[in-house]
N, C-alpha and C positions, 0 to 999 in steps of 0.2 A: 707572632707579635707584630712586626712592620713597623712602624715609628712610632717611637718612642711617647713616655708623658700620655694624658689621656685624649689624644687622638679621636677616638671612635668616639669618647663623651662631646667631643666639636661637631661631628657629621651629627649626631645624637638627633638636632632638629630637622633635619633634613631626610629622615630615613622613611622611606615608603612599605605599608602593610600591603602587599598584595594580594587579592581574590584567591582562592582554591585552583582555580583553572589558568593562571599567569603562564605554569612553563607548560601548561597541554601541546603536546606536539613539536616542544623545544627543543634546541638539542642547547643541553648544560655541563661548562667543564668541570667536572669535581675536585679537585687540589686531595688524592687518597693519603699523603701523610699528616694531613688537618685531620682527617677520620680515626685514623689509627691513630694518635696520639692524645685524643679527643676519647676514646675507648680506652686508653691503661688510664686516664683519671674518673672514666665515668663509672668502671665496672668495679666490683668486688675483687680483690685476690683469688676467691674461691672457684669461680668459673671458668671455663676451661674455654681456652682461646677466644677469649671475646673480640679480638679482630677478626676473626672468620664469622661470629654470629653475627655479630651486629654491621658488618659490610656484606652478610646475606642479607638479613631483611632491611635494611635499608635502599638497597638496590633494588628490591624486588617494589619497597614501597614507592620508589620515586620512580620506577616504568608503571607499574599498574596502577599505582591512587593517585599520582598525578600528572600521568601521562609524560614524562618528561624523555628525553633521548639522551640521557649519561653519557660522556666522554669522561674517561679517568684519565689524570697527569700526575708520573713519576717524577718524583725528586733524581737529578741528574747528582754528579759529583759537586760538591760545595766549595763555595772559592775558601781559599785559605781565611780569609778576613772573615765567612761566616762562620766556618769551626771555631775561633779563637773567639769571639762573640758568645758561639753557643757553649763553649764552654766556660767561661768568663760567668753568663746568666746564670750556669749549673748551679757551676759552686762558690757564687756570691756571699752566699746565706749562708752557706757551713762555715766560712772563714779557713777553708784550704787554702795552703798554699799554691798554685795554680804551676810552679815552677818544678814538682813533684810529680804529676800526674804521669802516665805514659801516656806517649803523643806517636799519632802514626805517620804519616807523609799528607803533606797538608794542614796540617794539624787536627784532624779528626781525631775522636776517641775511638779508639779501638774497642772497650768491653762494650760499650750501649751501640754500636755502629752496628756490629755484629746482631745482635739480638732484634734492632730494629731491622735491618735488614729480612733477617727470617719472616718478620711480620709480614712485610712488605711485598714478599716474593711468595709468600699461601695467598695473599687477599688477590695477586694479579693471576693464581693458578685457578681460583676463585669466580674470579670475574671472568676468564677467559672460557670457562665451562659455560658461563651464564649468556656468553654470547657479546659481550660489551667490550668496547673499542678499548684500548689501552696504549698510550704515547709516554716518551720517556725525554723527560729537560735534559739541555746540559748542565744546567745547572738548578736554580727555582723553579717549584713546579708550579707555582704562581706567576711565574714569569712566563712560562708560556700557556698558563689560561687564560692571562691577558692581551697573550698574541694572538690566540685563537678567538677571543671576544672582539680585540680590533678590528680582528681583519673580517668578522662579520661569521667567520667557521663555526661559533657558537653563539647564544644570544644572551646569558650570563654565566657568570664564577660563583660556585659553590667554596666559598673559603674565608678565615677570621683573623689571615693576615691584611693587613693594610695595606701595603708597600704592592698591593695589585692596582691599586691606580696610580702608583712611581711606573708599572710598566705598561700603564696605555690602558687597564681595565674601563668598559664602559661603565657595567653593572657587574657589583658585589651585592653575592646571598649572604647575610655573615651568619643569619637564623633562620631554622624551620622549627617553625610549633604548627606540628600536623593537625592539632587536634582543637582548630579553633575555625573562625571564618576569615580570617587570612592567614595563611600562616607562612608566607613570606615574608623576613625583615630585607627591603633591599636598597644600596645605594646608588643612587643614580650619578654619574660623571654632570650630567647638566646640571640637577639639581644644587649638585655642589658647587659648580662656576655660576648658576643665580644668586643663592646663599650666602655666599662665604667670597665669591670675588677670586676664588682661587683655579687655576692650571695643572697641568700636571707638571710642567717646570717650577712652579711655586710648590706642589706639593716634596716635589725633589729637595728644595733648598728646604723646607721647614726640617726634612729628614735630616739634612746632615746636619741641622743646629742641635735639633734638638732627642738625636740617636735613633738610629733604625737597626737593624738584622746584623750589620755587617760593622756596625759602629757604636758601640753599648754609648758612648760618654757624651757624644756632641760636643756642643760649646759651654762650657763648664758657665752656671746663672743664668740659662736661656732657657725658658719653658715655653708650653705649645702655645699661650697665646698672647707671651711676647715675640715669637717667631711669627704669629701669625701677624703681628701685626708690621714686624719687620718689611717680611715679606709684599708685603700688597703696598709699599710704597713705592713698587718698582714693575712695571712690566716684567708679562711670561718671557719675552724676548731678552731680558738684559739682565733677568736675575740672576743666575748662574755667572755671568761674566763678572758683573758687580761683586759677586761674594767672590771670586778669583781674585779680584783689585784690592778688595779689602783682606785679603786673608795676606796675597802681598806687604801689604803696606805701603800702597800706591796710591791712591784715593780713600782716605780715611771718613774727610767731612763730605755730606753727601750735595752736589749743587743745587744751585737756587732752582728755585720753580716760580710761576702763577698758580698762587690759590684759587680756590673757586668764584670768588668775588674779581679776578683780575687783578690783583694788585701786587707788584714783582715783590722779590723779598731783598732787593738793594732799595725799593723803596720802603719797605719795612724797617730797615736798620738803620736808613738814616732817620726815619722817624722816630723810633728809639732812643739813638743817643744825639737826637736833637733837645733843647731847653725846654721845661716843663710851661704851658702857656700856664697864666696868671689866671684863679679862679676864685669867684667869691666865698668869703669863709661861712655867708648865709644861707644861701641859696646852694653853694655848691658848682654854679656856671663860669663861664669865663668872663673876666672882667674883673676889678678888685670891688670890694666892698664898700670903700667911698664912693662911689660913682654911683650902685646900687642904692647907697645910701636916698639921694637925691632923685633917682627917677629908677623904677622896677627896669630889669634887664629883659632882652625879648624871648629868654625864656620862661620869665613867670609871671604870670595872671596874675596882676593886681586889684580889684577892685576898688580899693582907698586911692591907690594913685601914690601909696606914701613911703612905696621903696617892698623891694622882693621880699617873697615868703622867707620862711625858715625852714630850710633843707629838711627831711625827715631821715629816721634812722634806718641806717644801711642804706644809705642814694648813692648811686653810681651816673656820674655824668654822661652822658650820650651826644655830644659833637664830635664834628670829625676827628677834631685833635683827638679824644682820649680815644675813640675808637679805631682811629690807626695806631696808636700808643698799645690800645689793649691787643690788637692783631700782631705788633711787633715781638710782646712778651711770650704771646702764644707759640708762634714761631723762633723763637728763640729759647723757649725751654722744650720744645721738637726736637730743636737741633740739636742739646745736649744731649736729652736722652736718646737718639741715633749717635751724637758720637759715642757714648758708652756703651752703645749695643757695638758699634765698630772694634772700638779697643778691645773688648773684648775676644771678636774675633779674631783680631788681629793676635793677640796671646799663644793660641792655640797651633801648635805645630802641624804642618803639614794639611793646612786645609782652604778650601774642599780638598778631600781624598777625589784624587778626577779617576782613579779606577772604579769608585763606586758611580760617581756620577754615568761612566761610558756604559758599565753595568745595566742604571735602571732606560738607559736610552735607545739600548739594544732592540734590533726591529729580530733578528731571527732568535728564539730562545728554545728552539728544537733539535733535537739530533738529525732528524729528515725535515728538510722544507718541504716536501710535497707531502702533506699530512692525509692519510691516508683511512677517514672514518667511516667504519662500515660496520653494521649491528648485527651479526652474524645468529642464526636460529642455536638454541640453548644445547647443550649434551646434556639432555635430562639423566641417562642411564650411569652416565662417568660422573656424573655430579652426585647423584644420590647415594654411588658407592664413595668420595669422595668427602662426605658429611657423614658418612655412617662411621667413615672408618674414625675421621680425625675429631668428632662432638658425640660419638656416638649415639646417635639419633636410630629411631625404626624409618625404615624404607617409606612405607606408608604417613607417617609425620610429616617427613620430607617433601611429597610427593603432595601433601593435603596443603602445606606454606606455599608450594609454588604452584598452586592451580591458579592463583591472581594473575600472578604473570604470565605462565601461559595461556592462561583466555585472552590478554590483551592482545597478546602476538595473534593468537588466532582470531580474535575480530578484525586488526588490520591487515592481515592476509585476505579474510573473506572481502572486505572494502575494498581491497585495492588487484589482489590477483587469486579468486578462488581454486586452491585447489584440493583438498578434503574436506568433507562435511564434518568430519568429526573430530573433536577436540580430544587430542593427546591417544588418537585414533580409539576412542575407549569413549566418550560422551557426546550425544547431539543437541544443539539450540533444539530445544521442545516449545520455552514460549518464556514471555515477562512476566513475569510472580505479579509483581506491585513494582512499585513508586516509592522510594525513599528520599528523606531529605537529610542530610546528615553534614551538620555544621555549616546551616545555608546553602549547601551544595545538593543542586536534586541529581541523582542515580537512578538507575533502574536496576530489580532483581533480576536477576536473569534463573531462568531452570534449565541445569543443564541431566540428560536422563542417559544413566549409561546404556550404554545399546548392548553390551554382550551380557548381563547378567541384571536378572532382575528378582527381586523378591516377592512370590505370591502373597496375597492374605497375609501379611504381616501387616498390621494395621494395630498401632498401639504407640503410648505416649512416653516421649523419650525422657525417662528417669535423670533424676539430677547426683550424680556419683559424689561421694563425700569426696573422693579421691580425688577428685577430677582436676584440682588444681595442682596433686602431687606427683600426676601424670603427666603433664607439663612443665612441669619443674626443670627439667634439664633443659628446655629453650627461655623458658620467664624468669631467668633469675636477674633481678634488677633490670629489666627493661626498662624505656624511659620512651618520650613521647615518640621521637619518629620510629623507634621499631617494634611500636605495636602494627601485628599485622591484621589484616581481613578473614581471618578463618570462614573459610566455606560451611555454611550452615546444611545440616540433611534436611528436608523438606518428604514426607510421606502421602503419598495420593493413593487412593485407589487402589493401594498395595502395592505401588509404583514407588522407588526409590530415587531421590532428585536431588541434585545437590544446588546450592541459591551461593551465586556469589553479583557482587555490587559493583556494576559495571557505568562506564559513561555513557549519559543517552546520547550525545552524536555521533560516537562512535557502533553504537548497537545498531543507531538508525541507519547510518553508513555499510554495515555490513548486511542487516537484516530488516528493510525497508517494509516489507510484507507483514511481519511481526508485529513492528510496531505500528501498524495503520490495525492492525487485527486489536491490539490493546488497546489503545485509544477508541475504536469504536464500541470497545467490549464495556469501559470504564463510563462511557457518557451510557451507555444503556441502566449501567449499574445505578448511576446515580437518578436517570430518571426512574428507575425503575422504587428506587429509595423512598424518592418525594409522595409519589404514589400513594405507597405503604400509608405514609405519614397519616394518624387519625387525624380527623377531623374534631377541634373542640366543641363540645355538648354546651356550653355556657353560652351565653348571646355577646357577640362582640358589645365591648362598650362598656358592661356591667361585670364590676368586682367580684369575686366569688368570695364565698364566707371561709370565714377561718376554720371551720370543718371539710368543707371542701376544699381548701387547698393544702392543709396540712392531713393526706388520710393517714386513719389510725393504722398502728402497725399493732394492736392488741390479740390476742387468737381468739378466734372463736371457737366457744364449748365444744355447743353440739354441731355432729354432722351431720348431713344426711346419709342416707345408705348408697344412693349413687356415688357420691363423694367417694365415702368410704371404698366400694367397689373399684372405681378409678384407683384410689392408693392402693388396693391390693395391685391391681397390672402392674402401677408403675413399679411396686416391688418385685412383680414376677419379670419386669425388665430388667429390672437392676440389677439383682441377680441372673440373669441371663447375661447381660453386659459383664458383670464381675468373671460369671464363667470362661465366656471366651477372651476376655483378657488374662484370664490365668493361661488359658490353651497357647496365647499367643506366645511366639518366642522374646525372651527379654536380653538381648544381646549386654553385653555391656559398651562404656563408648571405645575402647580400645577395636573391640572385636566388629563394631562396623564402620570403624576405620579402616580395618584391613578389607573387610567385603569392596569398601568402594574405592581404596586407592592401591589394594596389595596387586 
């Protein structure tokens, strides 16, 4: 949640779409109880622990499709003020009595504490197979991916609470829509102090007017963009002490200023409840109407000479007098409505709460300062038994979801420190298929050719299974856009079995430099080689062709010749000759070469 009122609909104009490639190479902190909580409303009842699916392939999507470097943060123990909050939020809506419930030490729930827990503690047995860093709050686990974004340890916050820029956040992800040309929604900390004029001590004070995490109520008749506008008539430096004095009741009216034109507001008030200057009832200027009578005033063009115009409807006078008169009223209905945002706050007991305040101000929000992130290579073997046992999945399913991932580790092992040629000791880089573009984003195929088993003469077209979707079933049930994954396609050459997965080209070229100078050269020959082909048009440039010549009949012709004829005999004695040996050939189903190439 994070503060209260609709919050996120203010940053709303401010929110940056970023490119495909934004966290390539990043390291990003995740907020894992956003995920899992984000999974019991997204999934079905029916599907069996969808916090282990879908913090599989989510994980698996954000190292391989967009290169990013995960850092997961654990929810620590919760101050008393956020259980009585989160429980408060629960059961709002049911109309329980809240003085009923059992309550544990702290006032956490006991029955959902539990149960959330268990989630919590498979998705970090999970992650910790996978290879990926894992850090535990003392308290908010937003709280310290804001430390970790501060102090520079990561480059942004995967999270859809708010109250991560109360603790220092530069950038918040609050969205991925994987499946577009940005599919980053992200908020920038500067953006926001261009935008909006706002701090993160102004964003502190908007919280506790108008409720955050730890405080459901606020200032009872304060919404966000009367807080907002509260707020910004006070320096980052003196807002928090300001709402200290008024929550006292020590400084209620708020003092004078210069406005932007230079003019104090003691010179405002006395211009106010000074005597109205004398103005003509024709014209509308200063001066009475007798005098006007007799010679036009020097505010209005006469041309007769025989006394001023007649005002027009709706005229607002424009000399100094009314328009220091009109700046007095302006400022003086300011200042009521500042003193009734005051009394107001003044009303409300015990505020600011300075334990929340010392809360979002807090520089350490870890159990260890010395944060220790290191992306340790995957237990594919304790992982696969691990998912079989607890989603029961086949080995080989398993083993085909996470060839994304491990190809990416094994391209930046060959980049950066080579040391086996071959991937998942079972496949070697053979060459780049093609070139893909997929959502503005170019890729390369990559072929990868297992080297201990290969399949002769099998050469034939891989069948479309009616099944094929009810064989997947136990992983696609209600998937949604970030965990669709990359399924490794099988690719058949020359009776040569290959498996094609979609890698990034700076990182292919980084590992495998020789490769891609070999496809690039291969592809410009292709294309010359194309233009070549291309006929030549028989028509004389310049001149039209008839409407028989450019629309040819598609009608049959009768008769044939016997040559003709002759040629259709072969190509039938071909065709069946092809029909033959694809019947010879073997028809595996897609299960059973699944297993040939990941069992």
């Amino acid at each position: 949640m994070g503060i209260g009122g609709h919050f996120w609909e203010l940053l709303k104009p401010y929110a940056r779409h970023e490119g495909f490639d934004f966290l390539r190479n990043k390291r990003v902190a995740v907020d894992l109880s956003y995920w899992i909580v984000q999974h019991e409303t997204a999934i079905k009842a029916h599907t069996r622990d969808p916090h282990l699916r879908l913090t599989f392939f989510r994980t698996i999507n954000l190292f391989s499709k967009f290169g990013a470097f995960p850092v997961f943060v654990l929810d620590g123990t919760p101050s008393p003020l956020k259980s009585q909050a989160r429980i408060q939020r629960f059961f709002r809506a049911s109309g329980i009595d809240l003085s009923s419930l059992p309550v544990a030490e702290g006032g956490i729930s006991v029955q959902r504490n539990q149960a959330f827990k268990k989630c919590v503690q498979e998705c970090v047995e999970l992650l910790e197979l996978l290879g990926m860093p894992v850090l535990k709050a003392k308290g908010e686990a937003e709280a310290l991916c804001a430390q970790l974004n501060r102090e520079g340890h990561v480059d942004a916050c995967i999270t859809a609470d708010s109250d991560a820029f109360l603790f220092g956040a530069k950038c918040v992800i609050k969205r991925l829509h994987p499946n577009s040309k940005e599919p980053f929604e992200c908020y920038h900390m500067v953006d926001i102090e261009a935008g909006l004029g706002l701090q993160r001590k102004h964003l502190i004070a908007i919280s506790l007017l108008v409720g955050n995490d730890h405080d459901m109520n606020g200032v009872r008749g304060i919404g966000v963009d009367t807080a907002l506008r509260f707020v910004k008539t006070f320096s980052e430096d003196e807002i928090l002490n300001r709402l200290r004095e008024i929550g006292r009741g020590d400084k209620i009216v708020i003092p004078g200023y210069l406005n932007s034109e230079g003019d104090s507001v003691h010179s405002l008030e006395e211009a106010y409840h000074k005597p109205k200057l004398l103005h003509c009832s024709l014209c509308g200027h200063p001066g009475s109407r007798k005098a006007h009578l007799k010679s036009a005033c020097q505010y209005c063009s006469s041309v007769t000479g025989e006394g001023c115009l007649k005002k027009p409807q709706g005229f607002k006078c424009h000399c100094s007098a009314c328009n220091l008169e009109q700046k007095a009223k302006e400022q003086q209905k300011k200042e009521n409505w500042q003193l009734k945002i005051c009394k107001k706050i003044a009303l409300e007991p015990n505020f600011p709460n300075l334990e929340i305040v010392e809360m979002y101000l807090r520089d350490k929000n870890g159990i260890d300062d010395n944060h220790q992130i290191v992306w340790a290579n995957p237990k594919t073997e304790m992982l696969i038994d691990y998912l079989a046992y607890s989603q029961h999945w086949e080995p080989s399913y398993i083993r085909q979801r996470m060839l994304p991932f491990l190809s990416t580790i094994f391209l930046r092992e060959m980049a950066s420190d080579p040391k086996t040629e071959l991937l998942c000791g079972q496949y070697a880089f053979h060459s780049i298929h093609r070139m893909k573009v997929r959502y503005g984003h170019q890729l390369y195929v990559v072929k990868w050719r297992k080297a201990s088993r290969t399949v002769a003469d099998a050469v034939y077209t891989t069948p479309e299974e009616p099944n094929a979707q009810q064989e997947l079933g136990e992983a696609n049930d209600s998937i949604d856009l970030l965990d669709e994954v990359d399924v490794p396609q099988i690719h058949i050459d020359d009776g040569c079995w290959y498996l094609l997965t979609d890698e990034d080209m700076e990182l292919v070229r980084n590992a495998f430099p020789e490769k891609v100078d070999q496809f690039l050269k291969e592809q410009v020959l292709r294309e010359m080689k194309s233009k070549r082909k291309k006929p030549k048009s028989e028509s004389t440039p310049g001149v039209q062709l008839s409407i028989t010549e450019f629309y040819r009949s598609s009608k049959v012709v009768c008769g044939k010749k016997p040559r003709e004829n002759a040629d259709e005999g072969s190509e039938n004695k071909s065709g069946s000759s092809d029909r033959e040996r694809k019947g010879k050939s073997p028809n595996f189903s897609k299960s059973a070469r699944r297993r040939l190439l990941f069992g």
